[in-house]
N, C-alpha and C positions, 0 to 999 in steps of 0.2 A: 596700840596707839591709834587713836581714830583720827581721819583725814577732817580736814571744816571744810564742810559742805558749800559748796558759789553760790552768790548772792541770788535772792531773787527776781525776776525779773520784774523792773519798776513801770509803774506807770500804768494806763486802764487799757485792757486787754477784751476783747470777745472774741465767740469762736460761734462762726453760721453755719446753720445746720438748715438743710430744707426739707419741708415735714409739713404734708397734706397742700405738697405746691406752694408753697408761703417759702422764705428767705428768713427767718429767723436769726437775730442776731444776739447770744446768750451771753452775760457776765461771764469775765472767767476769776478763779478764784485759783491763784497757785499754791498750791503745796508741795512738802518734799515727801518723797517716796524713796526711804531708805533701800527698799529692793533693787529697786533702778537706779538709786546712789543719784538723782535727778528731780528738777521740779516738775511736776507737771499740770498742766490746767485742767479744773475742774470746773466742772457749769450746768448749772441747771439746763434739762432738756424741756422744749416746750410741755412737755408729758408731768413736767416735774419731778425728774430724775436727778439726782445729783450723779454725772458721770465724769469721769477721766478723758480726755479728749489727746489726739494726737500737739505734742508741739508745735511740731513744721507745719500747724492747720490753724492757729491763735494764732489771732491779728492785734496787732496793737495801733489804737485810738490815739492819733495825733493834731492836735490843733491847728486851724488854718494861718498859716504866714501872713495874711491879709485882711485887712478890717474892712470890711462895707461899708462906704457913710448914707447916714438915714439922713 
C-alpha cells in the first residue's frame, strides 16, 4: 500500500546561487523525488543547468504588506 505523498509547496519560490560574483536569483520548479519520498526544487543554473538544489536553501517570494501611493 503506497503512502500519498504532502502537498506541494505553493506559492513562487527562487533559489540564489553566486556565480562569477553576480547573486543570481533562479526559478525554482518543485518536483517529487520518490527516492527521497520529498519535494524538491529544481532551477535552472545560470549556466543553464537544470539542477536539484538543497530545500532549506529555496526562498520563497512574498508580497509587500504595503502599497506605495504614486
Amino acid at each position: 500500500m503506497s503512502t500519498a505523498k504532502p502537498r506541494r509547496p505553493h506559492g513562487r519560490w527562487v533559489y540564489y546561487i553566486l556565480y562569477e560574483d553576480i547573486l543570481w536569483p533562479c526559478p525554482v520548479k518543485w518536483e517529487w523525488e520518490s527516492s527521497y519520498n520529498a519535494w524538491l526544487p529544481f532551477y535552472y543554473s545560470p549556466t543553464l543547468e537544470f539542477v536539484a538544489g538543497n530545500p532549506a536553501k529555496a526562498t520563497k517570494i512574498t508580497k509587500a504588506k504595503t502599497k506605495t501611493k504614486v
